[in-house]
N, C-alpha and C positions, 0 to 999 in steps of 0.2 A: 091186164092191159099195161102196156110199160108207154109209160110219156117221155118220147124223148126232146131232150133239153138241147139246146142249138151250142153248138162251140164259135166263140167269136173273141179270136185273138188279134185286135188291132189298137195299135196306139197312135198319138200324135202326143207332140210335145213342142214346144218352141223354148230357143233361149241364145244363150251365146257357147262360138265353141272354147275350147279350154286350150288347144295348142292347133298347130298347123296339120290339117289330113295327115295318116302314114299312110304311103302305099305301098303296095307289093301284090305280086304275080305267084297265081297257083302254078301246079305242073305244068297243067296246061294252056298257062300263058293269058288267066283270066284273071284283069284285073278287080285287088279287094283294096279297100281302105278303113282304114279304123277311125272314129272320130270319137270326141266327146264333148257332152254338153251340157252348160253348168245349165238347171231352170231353177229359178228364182222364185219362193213364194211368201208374199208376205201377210201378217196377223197383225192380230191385238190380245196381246193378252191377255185374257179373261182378268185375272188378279190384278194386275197392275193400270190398265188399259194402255200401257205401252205397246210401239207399233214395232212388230219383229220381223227379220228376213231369215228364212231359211232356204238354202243352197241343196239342190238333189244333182249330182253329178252322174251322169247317164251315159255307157257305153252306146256305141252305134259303128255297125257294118255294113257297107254298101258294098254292091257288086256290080263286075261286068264294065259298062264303058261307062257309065255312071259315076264311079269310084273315080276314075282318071280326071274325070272333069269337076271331080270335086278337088281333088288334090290341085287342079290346076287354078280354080276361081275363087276357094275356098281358105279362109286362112283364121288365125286364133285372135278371137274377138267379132267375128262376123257373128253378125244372127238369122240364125237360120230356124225355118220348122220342120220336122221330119217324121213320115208316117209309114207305118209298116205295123210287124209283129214281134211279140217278143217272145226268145228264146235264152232258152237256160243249156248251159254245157258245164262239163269240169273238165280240171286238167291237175297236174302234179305241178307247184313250185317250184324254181332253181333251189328251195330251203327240203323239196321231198315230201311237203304237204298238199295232201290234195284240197281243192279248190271249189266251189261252183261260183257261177258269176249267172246273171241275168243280163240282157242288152236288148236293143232293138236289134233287128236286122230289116234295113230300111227298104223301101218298095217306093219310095221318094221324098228328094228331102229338096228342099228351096232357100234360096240364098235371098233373105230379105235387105235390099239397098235401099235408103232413102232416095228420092228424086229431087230434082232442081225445077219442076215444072210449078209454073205458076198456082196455086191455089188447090196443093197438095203434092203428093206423091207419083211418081213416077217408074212405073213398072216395067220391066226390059227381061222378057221371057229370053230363056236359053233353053233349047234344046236337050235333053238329056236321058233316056231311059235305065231308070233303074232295075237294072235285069239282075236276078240273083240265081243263084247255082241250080236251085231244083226248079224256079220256075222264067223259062225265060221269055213266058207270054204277058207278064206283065208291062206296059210299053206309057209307064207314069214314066218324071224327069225331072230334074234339077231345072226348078227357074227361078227368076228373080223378080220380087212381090212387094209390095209397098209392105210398110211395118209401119 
């Protein structure tokens, strides 16, 4: 009897981004953007009971018309959450070293704004799917979430 064990590759993260979206266009003219995102975690620790912060800096790719509308509303120091899968590639350095890197590649990511509305936050959906290369049924979006 073989028990098979389920695969579940999905992540969420939130934090702030690190610089303004890059964008750019495959061959055929589908937009990708690159982003990164510092998430912040903080402790105590153990020895000292001092309270510590540690910084994980997180690649993220978005694709499709998704990409463009992050480049367009999105900029360095916004926070945002972002959910998708993570994938692993390599590639060779300008140095001739080979590489692997992990990142998301996002399925949707949200622009959280604070609001001005009376007696909290203030939520202002934006439309956005984030379609990616191999799957473009997925029809999640960039919106914008109280934080």
């Amino acid at each position: 009897m073989d028990i098979r064990i389920p695969e579940i590759n999905q992540v969420m993260i939130a934090g702030r981004l690190t610089r303004d979206p890059e964008l750019r266009f495959t061959q055929k003219q589908q937009g990708v953007v690159s982003l990164s995102v510092a998430v912040n975690r903080r402790y105590q620790d153990q020895a000292s009971g001092e309270w510590k912060e540690d910084t994980t800096f997180v690649p993220v790719t978005v694709w499709g018309p998704a990409a463009e509308r992050c480049k367009q509303k999105m900029h360095k120091g916004n926070p945002v959450l972002v959910e998708g899968r993570l994938t692993a590639s390599e590639y060779t350095d300008k140095a001739g070293q080979k590489r692997k890197e992990m990142k998301i590649t996002a399925r949707r990511v949200q622009l959280m704004v604070y609001g001005a509305k009376e007696g909290g936050a203030e939520a202002v959906p934006e439309e956005a799917p984030a379609e990616t290369a191999e799957s473009k049924a997925d029809a999640s979006g960039i919106e914008e979430v109280p934080f």
